[in-house]
N, C-alpha and C positions, 0 to 999 in steps of 0.2 A: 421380292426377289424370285425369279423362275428358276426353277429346279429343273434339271437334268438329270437323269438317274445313269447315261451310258455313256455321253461325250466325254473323251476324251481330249486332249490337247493337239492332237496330232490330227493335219488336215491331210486329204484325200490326196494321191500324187501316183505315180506311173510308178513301180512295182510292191505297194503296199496293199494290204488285202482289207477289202472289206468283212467284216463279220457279221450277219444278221443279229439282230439282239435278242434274249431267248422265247420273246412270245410273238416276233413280228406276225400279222395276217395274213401276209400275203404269200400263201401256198408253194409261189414259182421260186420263192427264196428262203421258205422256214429253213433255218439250220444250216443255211450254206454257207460261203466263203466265197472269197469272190478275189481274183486276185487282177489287180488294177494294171491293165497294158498302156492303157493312155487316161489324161486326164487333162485338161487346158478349159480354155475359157470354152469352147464351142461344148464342151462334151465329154464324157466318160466312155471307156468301155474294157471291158476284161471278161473273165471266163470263170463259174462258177467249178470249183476245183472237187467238191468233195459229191459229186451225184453221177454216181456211173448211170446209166441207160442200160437196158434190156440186150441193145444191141454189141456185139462183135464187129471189131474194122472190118474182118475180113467178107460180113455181110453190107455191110457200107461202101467197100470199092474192092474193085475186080482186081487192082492192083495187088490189094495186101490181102491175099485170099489165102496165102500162108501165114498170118500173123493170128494169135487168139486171143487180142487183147480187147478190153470192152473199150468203148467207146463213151466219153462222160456228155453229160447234158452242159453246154456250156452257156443258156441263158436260153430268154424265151424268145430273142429276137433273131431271126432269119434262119432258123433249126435245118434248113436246108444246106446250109454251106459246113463247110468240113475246114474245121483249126488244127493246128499243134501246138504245144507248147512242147518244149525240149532242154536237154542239159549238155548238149552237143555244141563244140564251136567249130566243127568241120560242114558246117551245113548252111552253103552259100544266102547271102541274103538275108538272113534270119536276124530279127530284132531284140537286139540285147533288153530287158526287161532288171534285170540286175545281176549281179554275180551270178553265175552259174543256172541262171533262166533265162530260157530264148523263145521269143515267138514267132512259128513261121519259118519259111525260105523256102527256098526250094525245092519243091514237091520230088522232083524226079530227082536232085541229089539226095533230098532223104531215102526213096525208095532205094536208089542203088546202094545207100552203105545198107540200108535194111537187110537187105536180100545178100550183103558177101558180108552179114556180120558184123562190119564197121563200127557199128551203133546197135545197140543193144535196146530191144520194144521196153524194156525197162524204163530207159531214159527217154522216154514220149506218153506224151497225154494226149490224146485225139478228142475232139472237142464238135459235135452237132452245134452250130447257135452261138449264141454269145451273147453277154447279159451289155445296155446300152441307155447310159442316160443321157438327155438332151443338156442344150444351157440352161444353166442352175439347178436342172433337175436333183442332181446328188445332193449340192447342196442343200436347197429344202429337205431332200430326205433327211439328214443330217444333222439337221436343226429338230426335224421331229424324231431323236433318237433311234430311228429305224435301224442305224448301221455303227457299230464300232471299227476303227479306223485303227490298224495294228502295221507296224514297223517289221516286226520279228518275223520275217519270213524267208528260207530259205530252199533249197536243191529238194532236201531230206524232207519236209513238208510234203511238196506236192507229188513227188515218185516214187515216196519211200513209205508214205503212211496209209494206213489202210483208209478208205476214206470214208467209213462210219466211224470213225474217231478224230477228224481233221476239226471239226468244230468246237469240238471241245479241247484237243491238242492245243489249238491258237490261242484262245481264250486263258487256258494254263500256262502256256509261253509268255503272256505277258504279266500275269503275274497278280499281285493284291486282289482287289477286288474282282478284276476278269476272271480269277479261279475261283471264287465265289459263283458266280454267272454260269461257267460252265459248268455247276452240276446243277443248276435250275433243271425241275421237271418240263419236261416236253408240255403236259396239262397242269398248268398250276394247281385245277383244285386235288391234282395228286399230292400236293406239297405236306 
């Protein structure tokens, strides 16, 4: 019988978060989260929630040169393009993700409620990149434990918590053994 130490019962789907598991290798996702916008046969892709960047929006575009909010890292693939995710439903176009999380719409209606207040830099994550698996890719990860697959995610999570504790927050949201998991040390042989 193979043993699994992280899967879970719950499979990958369009606003569920990935959670690294606590010793993954792989550098571009130790410790992140990763909240699923899309998932189908072709493909995954969503945006790694809790790794702010060095950078400021308002050094990222000329537009929001009055805002001073950081800018997070949202995966390692195309770090050039610029996301949002939001908790706004005045903001044309924008892709329901689940209750009270949107991704996207329109650039220039987000800017004008920015700018007269409408919407408050609170309710937005700005996103460098974005994290992208191929067909099946998730899945093998998946099978090789790489990723726990969490339900429990809302508004409060991603705009309301600081995001050196998002990791560990999730893992305790769900409860038994994931709150075991998240107080794993970072280096095991610290254990």
């Amino acid at each position: 019988m193979e043993f699994f130490k992280y899967r879970n019962k719950l499979k990958p789907e369009k606003g569920r978060l990935l959670i690294s598991e606590p010793f993954l290798p792989d550098p571009n996702f130790e410790r992140t989260v990763v909240l699923l916008c899309e998932h189908n046969e072709e493909g995954s892709f969503g945006f790694v929630i809790n790794k702010p960047s060095i950078l400021k929006i308002a050094e990222v575009m000329e537009e929001a040169s009055h805002l001073d909010d950081i800018v997070f890292v949202g995966g390692p693939v195309q770090q050039d393009t610029l996301h949002f995710l939001h908790r706004n439903t005045s903001i044309t176009n924008a892709v329901k993700i689940q209750d009270d999380i949107y991704w996207g719409g329109d650039f220039q209606s987000l800017m004008t409620q920015l700018n007269t207040s409408v919407i408050k830099s609170a309710d937005i994550r700005f996103y460098l990149g974005y994290s992208g698996w191929g067909q099946g890719q998730l899945e093998s990860e998946l099978q090789e434990d790489s990723w726990i697959v969490c339900d429990f995610v809302d508004d409060a999570l991603l705009f309301d918590t600081d995001p050196t504790v998002i990791w560990k927050k999730a893992l305790d949201n769900m409860g038994g053994r994931f709150s075991v998991y998240s107080n794993y040390p970072v280096d095991p042989r610290l254990n």
